[in-house]
C-alpha positions in Angstrom: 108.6 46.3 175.0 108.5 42.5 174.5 104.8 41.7 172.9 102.3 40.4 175.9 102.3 36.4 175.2 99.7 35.2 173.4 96.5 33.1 176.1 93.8 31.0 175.9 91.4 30.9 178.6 91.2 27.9 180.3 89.5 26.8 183.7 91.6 26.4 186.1 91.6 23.1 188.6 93.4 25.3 191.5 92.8 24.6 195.1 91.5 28.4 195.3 88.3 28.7 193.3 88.7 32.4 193.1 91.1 32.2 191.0 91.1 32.6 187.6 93.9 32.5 185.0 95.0 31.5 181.3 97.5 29.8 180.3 100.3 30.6 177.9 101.3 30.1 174.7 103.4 27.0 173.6 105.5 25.8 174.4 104.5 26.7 178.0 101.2 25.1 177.5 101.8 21.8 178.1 99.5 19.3 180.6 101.8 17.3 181.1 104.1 20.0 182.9 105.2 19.2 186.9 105.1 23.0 187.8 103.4 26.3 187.1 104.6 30.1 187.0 101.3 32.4 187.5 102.7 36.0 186.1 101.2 38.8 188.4 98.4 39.1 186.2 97.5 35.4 186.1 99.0 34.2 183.3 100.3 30.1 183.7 103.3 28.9 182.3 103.3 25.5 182.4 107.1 24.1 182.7 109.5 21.4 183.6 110.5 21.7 187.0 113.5 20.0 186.2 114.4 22.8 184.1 114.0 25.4 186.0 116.2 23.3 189.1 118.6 23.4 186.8 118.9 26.7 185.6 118.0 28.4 188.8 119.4 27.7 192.3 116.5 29.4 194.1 113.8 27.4 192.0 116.1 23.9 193.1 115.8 25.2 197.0 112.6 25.4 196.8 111.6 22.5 195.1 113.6 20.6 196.7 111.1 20.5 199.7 108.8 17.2 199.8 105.7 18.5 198.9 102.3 16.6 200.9 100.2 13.6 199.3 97.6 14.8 196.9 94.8 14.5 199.3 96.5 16.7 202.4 97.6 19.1 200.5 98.3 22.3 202.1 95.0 24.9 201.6 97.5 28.2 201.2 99.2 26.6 198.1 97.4 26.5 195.0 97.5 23.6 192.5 96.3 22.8 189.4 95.2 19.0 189.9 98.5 17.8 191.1 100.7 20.1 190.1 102.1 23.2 192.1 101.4 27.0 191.3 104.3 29.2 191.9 102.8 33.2 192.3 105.5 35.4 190.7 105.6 38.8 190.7 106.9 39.5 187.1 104.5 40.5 184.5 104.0 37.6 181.6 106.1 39.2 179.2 109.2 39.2 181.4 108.5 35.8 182.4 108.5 34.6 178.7 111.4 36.2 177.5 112.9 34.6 181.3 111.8 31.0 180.1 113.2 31.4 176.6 116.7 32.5 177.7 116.2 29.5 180.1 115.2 26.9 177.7 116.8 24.7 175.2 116.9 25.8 171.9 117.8 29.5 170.4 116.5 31.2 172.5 114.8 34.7 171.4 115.0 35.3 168.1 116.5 39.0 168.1 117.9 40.6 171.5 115.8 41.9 174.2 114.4 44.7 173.5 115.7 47.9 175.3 112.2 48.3 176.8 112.2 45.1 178.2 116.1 44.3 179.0 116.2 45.9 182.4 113.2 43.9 183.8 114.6 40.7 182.7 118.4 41.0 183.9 116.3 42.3 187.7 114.3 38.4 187.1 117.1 36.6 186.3 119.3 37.9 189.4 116.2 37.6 191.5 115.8 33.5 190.6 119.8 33.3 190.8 119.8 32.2 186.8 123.3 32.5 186.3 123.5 32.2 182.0 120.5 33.8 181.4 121.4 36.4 183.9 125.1 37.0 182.2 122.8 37.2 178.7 121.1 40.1 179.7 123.8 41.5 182.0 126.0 41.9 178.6 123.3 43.2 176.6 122.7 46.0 179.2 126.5 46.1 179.2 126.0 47.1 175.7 124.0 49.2 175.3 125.7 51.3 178.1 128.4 52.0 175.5 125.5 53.8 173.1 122.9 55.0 175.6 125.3 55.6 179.0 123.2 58.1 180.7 120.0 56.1 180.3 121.8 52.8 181.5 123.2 54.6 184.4 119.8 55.7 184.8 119.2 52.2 184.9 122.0 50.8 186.5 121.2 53.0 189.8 117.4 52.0 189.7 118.9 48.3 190.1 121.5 49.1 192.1 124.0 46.8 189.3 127.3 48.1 191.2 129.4 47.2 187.9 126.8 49.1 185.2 126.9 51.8 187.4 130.6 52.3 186.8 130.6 51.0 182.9 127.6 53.2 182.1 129.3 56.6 184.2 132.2 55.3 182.1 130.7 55.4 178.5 129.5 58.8 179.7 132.4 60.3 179.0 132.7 60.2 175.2 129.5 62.1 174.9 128.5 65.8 175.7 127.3 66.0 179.0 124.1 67.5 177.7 123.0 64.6 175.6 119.4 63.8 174.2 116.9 63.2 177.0 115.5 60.2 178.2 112.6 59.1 180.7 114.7 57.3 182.8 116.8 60.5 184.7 113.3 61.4 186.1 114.4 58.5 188.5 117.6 59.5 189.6 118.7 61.6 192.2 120.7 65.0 192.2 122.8 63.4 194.3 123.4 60.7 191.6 123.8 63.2 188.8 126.4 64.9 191.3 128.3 62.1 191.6 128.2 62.0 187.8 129.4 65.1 187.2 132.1 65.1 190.1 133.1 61.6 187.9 133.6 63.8 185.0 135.4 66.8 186.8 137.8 64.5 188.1 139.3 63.3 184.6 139.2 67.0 183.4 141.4 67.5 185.9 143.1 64.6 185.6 144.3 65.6 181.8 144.5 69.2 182.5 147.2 68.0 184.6 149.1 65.8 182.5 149.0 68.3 179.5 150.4 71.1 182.2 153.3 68.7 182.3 154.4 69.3 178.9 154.0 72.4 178.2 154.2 74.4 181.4 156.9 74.9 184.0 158.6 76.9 186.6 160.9 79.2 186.6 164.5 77.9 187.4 163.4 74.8 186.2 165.9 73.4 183.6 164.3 71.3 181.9 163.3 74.4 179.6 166.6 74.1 178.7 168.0 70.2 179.3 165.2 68.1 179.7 162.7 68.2 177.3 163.5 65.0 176.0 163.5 63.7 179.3 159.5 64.0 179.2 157.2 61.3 179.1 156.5 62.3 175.8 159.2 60.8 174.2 162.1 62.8 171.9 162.6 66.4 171.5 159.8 67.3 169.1 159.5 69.5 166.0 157.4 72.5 167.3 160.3 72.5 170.6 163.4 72.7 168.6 162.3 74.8 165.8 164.4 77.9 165.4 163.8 79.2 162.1 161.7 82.1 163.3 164.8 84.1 162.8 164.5 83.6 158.8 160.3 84.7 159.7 159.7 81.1 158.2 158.0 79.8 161.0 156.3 81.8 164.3 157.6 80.7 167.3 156.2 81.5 170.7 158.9 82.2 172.9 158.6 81.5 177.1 156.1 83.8 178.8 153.9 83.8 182.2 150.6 82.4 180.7 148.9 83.2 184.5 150.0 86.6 185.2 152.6 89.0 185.6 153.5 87.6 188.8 153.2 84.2 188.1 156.3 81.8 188.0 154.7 79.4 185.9 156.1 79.4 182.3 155.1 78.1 178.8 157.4 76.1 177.0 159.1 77.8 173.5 157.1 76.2 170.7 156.0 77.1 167.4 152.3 78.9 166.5 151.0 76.1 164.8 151.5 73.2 167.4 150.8 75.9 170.1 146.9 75.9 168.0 146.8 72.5 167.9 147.5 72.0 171.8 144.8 74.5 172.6 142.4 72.5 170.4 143.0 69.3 172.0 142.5 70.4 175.5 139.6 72.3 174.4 137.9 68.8 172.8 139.3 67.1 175.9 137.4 69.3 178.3 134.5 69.1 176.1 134.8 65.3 176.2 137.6 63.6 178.7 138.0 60.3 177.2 141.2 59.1 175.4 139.4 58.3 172.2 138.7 62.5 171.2 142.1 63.0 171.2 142.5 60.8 168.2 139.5 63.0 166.7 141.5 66.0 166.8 142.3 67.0 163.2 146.7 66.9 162.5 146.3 67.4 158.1 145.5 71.2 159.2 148.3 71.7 161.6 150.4 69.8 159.1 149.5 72.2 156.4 150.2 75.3 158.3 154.3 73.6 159.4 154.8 73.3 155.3 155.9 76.9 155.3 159.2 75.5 157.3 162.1 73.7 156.4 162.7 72.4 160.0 158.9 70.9 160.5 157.8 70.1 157.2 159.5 66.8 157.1 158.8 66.2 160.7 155.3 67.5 161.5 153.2 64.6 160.6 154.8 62.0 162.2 155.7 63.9 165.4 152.1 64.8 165.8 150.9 61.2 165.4 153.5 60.0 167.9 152.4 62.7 169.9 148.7 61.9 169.9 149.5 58.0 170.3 151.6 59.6 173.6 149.0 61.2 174.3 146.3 58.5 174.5 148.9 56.1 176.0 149.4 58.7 179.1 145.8 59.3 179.1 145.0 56.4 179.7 147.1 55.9 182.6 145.9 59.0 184.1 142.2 58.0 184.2 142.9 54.5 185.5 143.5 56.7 189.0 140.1 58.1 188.7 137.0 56.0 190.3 133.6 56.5 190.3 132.4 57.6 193.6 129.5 55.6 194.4 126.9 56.5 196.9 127.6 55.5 200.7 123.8 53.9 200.7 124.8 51.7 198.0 127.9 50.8 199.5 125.8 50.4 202.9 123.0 48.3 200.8 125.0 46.1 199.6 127.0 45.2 202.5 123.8 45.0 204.6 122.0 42.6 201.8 125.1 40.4 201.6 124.7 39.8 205.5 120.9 39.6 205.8 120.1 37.4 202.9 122.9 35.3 203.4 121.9 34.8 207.2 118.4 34.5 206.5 118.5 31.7 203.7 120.7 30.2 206.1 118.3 30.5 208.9 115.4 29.0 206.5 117.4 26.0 205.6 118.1 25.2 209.0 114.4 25.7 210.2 113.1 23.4 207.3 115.6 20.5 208.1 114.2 21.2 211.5 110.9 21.5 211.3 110.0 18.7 208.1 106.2 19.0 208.9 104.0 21.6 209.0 100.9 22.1 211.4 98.9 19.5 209.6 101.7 16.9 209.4 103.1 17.5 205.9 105.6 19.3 204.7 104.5 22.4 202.2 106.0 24.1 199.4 108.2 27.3 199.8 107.5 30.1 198.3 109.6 33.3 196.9 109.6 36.7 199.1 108.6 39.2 196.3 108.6 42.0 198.6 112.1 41.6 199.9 112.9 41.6 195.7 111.1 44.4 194.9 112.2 46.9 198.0 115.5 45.8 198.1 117.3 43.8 195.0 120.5 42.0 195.8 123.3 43.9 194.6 125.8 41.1 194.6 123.6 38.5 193.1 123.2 36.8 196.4 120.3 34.7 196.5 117.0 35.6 197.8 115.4 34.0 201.3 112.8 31.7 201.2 109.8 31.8 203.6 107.2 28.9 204.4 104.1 29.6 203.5 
């Protein structure tokens, strides 16, 4: 968790006398700053507002209402002397870290913490800070590639369409059992369904393409004529060994690996590849992503095909052409599979696109309509936290305004 920022108490010259805030440390003390960010437990950071126009496209919509003469100011907007209060939701410490991604200079000194990440990526796409929001939108990206289930975690609790998929993605190179984190309290079965369905899909997937190698039919010549035809390249060793005749080398010859009955057949190979294969798709199962197959141990398998003077020379290179194959075809075959995401995100997000669109739309229009309010003057706009909080925009749309 980022550390609180450091206060010092200090009256406040608001409009509303009941209020009663510090202000932040430097640099976001300054009395010479043209705007104010109250944190939801009344902390003032005192900026530029031309910063924050700048870096934020909802911060330049709303400032770029006129705002009344000091002495008609409107009585539902608070100010300190002349200068505007903005009421944000966001506790300080997510607002700092916010204002230093936003600011000139280095920024923070080390990477958000892990703690704090989440809550400053959700600020950043709420305020429509496009670098600061790509900062912590590859940080979280990240970390999804060490921590996948607690990003997806995550990811689904912001309803990040893209981290979604990246984190479900990482998932795979780790045991679905992995260590457990606070976050899956949040999710629901219905996400973790989806997760594991995910996973199910590129077992399948490479159950599938390994069945095409090694299994086949019976009639089907390519027992006989087509091996090489495969997508696996040339005829290997382990295929075209022979020398089990001499009792050099065990070779399994065809059999029904499904039953008596069944017509599906296992291709003639020797024992040691045949224990090699069965390892692979066991560490595959275990873990469907292309990088376990490299993992796989060969200088075992290598050591057993020594014993024969048709695979001894050939064995090691065979097998790493076959794993590289392997990886290669893998690869292919997961492309296919997609992450089913949930029809209330998909709904969510097509609904938010329309209604936030429409309704900033709407607000614009009524503003360059209605340039006054009751009292004559026009008055500041103000951010709609609730709409934020209930619903965040999952395709970093940006978020309505609303008179106050």
């Amino acid at each position: 968790m980022a550390e609180p920022t450091d206060t010092h108490p200090e009256s406040n010259n608001s409009s509303s006398p009941a209020t009663v805030s510090k202000v932040a440390s430097p640099p976001f003390d300054k009395p010479n700053a043209n705007l104010i960010l109250r944190s939801s437990e009344s902390i003032d950071f005192r900026v530029r507002r031309g910063i924050m126009e700048e870096v934020s496209s909802v911060f330049e919509d709303m400032l770029s209402i006129p705002q009344p003469p000091s002495q008609d100011k409107n009585k539902d907007v608070d100010y300190d002397g002349d200068v505007p209060i903005v009421q944000l939701t966001e506790h300080s410490s997510t607002i700092l870290l916010v204002l230093k991604l936003c600011y000139p200079g280095p920024g923070p000194s080390s990477p958000i913490s892990k703690d704090s990440v989440a809550a400053v990526y959700e600020a950043t796409r709420k305020y429509m800070m496009d670098w600061p929001m790509k900062t912590t939108e590859d940080q979280l990206m990240e970390w999804a590639q060490t921590e996948p289930y607690r990003v997806y975690a995550i990811a689904l609790k912001l309803q990040f369409v893209d981290l979604i998929r990246h984190a479900a993605k990482h998932s795979l190179r780790y045991p679905l059992l992995g260590p457990y984190c606070e976050e899956l309290e949040q999710i629901t079965a219905g996400s973790l369904h989806r997760l594991l369905k995910y996973r199910q899909a590129h077992v399948d997937a490479m159950m599938q393409l390994m069945n095409s190698l090694f299994l086949y039919h019976q009639g089907d010549d390519r027992y006989t004529t087509n091996i090489a035809n495969r997508p696996w390249g040339p005829k290997w060793a382990w295929f075209g060994c022979r020398a089990d005749a001499a009792g050099v080398c065990d070779v399994l010859g065809p059999n029904a690996p499904k039953g008596e009955n069944s017509t599906l057949y296992r291709l003639r190979c020797t024992v040691w590849f045949s224990g090699y294969f069965n390892a692979l798709v066991q560490a595959l199962t275990h873990i469907p992503a292309e990088v376990r197959a490299k993992q796989v141990d060969i200088a075992s398998v290598c050591q057993a095909a020594l014993r024969c003077g048709h695979c001894k020379e050939r064995a090691k290179p065979d097998l790493e052409s076959f794993r590289t194959a392997i990886v290669t075809n893998l690869t292919a075959a997961y492309t296919s599979v997609s992450f089913p995401l949930s029809e209330q995100i998909w709904t969510l997000t097509m609904r938010l696109r329309m209604h936030y669109v429409d309704r900033a739309g709407d607000q614009m229009r009524r503003l360059s309509q209605e340039s006054v309010t009751g009292d004559g003057h026009p008055a500041l706009t103000t951010l709609v936290p609730e709409a934020a909080k209930t619903s965040p925009d999952v395709d970093h749309r940006r978020y309505a305004l609303e008179r106050t």
